[in-house]
N, C-alpha and C positions, 0 to 999 in steps of 0.2 A: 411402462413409460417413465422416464427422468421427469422429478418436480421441478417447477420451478427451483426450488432452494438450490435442489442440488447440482442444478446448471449455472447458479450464481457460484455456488462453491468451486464447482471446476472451475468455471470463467478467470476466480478469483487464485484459483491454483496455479491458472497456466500464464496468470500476470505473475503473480510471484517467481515462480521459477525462470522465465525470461527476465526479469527483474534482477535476480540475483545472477543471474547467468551472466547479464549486462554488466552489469557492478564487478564483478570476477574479472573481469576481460577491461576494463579500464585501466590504464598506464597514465595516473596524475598523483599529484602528492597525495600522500597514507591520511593527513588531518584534512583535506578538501573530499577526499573518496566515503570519510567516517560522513562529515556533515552532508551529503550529498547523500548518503545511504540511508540516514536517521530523518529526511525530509518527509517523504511520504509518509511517514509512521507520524512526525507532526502531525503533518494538513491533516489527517485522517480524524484523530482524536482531537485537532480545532474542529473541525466538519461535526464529528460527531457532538461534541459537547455545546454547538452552536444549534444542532437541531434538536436536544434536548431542549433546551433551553426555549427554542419557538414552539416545541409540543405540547409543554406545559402552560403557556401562558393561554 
């Protein structure tokens, strides 16, 4: 039987690669398609470093 983790990890695989797949196949300018690409990878590490921060107090 798949663990949990390891269905997050797919889950998390098969975002990713539609994800880049997505990003690949976009026709807009090269500096809006960078900043648009590098977003999620933000919000992620805000998300994350927001819920350290609630964990510890």
């Amino acid at each position: 039987m798949l663990k949990r983790k390891h269905l997050i990890w797919f889950f998390l695989l098969l975002l990713g690669c539609g994800y880049f797949s997505t990003m690949s196949n976009l026709e807009i300018n090269y500096y809006l398609k960078s900043v648009v690409f590098l977003l999620p990878m933000q919000l992620a590490a805000i998300i994350y470093v927001t819920y350290l921060g609630w964990k510890r107090n």
